[in-house]
Residue, then its C-alpha position, 0 to 999 in steps of 0.5 A: x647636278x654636280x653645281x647643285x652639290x658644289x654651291x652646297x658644299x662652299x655654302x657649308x663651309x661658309x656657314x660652318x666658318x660664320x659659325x666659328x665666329x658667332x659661337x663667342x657671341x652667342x650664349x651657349x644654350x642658344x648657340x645650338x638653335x642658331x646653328x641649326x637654323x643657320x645650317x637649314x636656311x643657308x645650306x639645307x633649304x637652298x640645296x633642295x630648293x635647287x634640286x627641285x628646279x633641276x627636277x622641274x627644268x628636266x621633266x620635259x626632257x626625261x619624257x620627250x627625248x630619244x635619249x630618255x630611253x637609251x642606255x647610254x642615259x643616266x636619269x639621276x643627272x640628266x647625262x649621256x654617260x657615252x659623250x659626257x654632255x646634258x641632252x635638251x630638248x633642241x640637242x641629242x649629243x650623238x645626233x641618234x646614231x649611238x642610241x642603244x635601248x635599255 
């Protein structure tokens, strides 16, 4: 999740920077629809576009694992808070012995 946010934040400034320099170069009543499409199709739509991979990758893990139903789990990030690592499907980051219900 936290890769999702920092890829949107340099997409962002990146964006902002190209904007600073095409507003010379675009007439004023248009610089403002360039810019937000620029802003959808270059910051927007790539960050949700991501996020919904992120959804789709973790579904099975969300359901499947031990660590879904544990405290210790934070369904937003797909974290066990306790060891700070990403559970799969092929590895429980305390192996089943902190696990704790919620």
């Amino acid at each position: 999740m936290g890769e999702i946010i920092y890829k949107t934040i340099i997409r962002s400034g990146l964006t902002l920077i190209v904007l600073w320099f095409l507003k010379n170069q675009v007439d004023e009543r248009y610089f403002f629809i360039v810019s937000a499409l620029a802003l959808f199709f270059f910051v927007i739509n790539p960050a949700y576009m991501s996020y919904k991979h992120f959804l789709e990758k973790n579904q099975n893990i969300e359901s499947g694992i031990l660590c879904s139903s544990c405290k210790h789990f934070d369904k937003s990030a797909m974290l066990c808070i306790k060891y700070d690592k990403h559970p799969t499907e092929n590895f429980i980051p305390c192996e089943g012995r902190d696990w704790e219900p919620k």
